[in-house]
C-alpha positions as CSV (number, residue, x, y, z in Angstrom):
1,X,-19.0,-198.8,17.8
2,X,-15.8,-200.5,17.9
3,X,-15.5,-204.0,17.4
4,X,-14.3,-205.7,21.0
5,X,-11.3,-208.1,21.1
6,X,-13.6,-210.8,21.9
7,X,-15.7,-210.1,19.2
8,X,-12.5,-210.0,16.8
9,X,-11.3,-213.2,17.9
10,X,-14.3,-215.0,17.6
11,X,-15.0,-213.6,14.1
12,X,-11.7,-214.8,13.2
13,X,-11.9,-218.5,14.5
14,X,-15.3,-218.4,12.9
15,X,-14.0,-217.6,9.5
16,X,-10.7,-219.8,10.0
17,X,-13.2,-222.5,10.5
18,X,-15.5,-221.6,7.4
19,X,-11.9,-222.1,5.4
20,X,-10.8,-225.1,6.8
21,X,-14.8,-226.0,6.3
22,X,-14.8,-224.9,2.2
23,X,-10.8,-227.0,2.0
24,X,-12.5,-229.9,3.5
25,X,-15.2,-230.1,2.0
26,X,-13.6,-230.1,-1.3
27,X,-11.3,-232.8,-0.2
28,X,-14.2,-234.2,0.3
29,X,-16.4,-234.1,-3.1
30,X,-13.1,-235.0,-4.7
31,X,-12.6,-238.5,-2.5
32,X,-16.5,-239.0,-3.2
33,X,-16.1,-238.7,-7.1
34,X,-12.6,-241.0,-7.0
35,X,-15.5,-243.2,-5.9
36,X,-17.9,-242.9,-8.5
37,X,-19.9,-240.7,-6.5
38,X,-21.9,-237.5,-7.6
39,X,-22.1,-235.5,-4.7
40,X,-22.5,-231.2,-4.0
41,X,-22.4,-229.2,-0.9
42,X,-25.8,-228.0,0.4
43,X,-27.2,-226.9,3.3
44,X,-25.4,-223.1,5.3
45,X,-21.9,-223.4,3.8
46,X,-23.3,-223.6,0.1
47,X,-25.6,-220.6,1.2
48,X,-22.7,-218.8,2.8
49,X,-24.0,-218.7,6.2
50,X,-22.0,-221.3,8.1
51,X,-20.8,-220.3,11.4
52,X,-18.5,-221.4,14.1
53,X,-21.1,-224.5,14.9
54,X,-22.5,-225.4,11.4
55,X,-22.0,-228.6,10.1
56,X,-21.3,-229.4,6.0
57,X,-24.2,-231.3,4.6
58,X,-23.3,-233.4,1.2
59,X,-26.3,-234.5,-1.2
60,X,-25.2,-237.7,-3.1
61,X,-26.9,-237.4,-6.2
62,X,-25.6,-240.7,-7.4
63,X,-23.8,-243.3,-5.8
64,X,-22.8,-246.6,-7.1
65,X,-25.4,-249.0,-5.2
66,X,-22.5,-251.0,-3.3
67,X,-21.2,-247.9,-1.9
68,X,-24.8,-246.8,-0.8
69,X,-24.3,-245.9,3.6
70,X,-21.0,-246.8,2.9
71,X,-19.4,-243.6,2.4
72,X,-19.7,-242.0,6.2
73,X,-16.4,-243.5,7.0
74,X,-14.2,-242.1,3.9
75,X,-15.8,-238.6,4.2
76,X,-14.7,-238.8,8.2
77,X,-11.4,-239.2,7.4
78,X,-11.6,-236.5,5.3
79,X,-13.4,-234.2,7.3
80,X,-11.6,-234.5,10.6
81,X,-13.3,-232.7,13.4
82,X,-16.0,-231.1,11.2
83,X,-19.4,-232.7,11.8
84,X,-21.1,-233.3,8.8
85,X,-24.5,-235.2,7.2
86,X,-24.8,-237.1,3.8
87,X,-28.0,-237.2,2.5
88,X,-29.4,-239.0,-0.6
89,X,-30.9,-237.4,-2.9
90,X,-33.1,-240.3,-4.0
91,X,-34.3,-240.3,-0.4
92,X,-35.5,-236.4,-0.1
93,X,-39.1,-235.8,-0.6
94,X,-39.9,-234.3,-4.2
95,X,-41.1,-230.5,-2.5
96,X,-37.7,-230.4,-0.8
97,X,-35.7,-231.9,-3.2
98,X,-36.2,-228.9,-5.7
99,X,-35.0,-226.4,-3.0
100,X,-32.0,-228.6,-2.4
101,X,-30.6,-229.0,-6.1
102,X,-31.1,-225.3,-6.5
103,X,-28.5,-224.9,-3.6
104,X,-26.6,-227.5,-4.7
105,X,-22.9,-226.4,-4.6
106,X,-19.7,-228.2,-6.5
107,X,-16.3,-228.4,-5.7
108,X,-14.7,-225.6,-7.7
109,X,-18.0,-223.6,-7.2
110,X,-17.8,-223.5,-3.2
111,X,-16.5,-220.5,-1.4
C-alpha cells in the first residue's frame, strides 16, 4: 500500500524533528560538561524511538553541588522549543537506576 501524502509529510516533520532533537541535544551535553557536568541522553531518543511529541530526557550523573536545579535554564536555551526533563541520577531509585545507565547515551554516541 502506498504511502499517503499525509503520511509522507508527517513522517518527514517527525524525523526533521528527531534531527533537530539529536543536534540539540548534543548542544546540550556539551554546554552541560563546559559546566562541569556529567550528563547522557536517556529515555526514547537514546532508544531510538522518539517521535514527533517525545521529549529528551538528560541523566546528570554528576553535577558540581552549586549547580545542582540550576541547570534547567542553560539547557532551555539550548534546547529551544524541545521540551525536555533532567533527572539526577543520585535521585533515581537503585532498581531503575540500572535500567537507566544501561541506556545511557553520550554526545558523540547519539543518533
Amino acid at each position: 500500500m502506498a504511502e499517503s501524502r499525509l503520511d509522507a509529510l508527517l513522517r518527514r516533520r517527525a524525523e526533521e524533528r528527531r534531527k533537530a532533537a539529536i543536534l540539540r541535544a548534543r548542544s546540550a551535553l556539551d554546554w552541560l560538561s563546559g559546566q562541569g557536568v556529567d550528563a547522557a541522553v536517556i529515555g526514547s531518543l537514546a532508544r531510538g524511538g522518539f517521535k514527533d511529541h517525545s521529549d529528551v530526557d538528560f541523566l546528570v550523573l554528576s553535577c558540581p553541588p552549586h549547580l545542582r536545579y540550576a541547570l534547567e535554564t542553560g539547557v532551555e536555551a539550548v534546547m529551544e522549543d524541545l521540551p525536555f526533563d533532567l533527572v539526577y541520577l543520585d535521585e533515581v531509585k537503585a532498581p531503575h537506576r540500572t535500567r537507566m545507565l544501561e541506556e545511557a547515551v553520550r554526545a558523540p554516541d547519539l543518533r
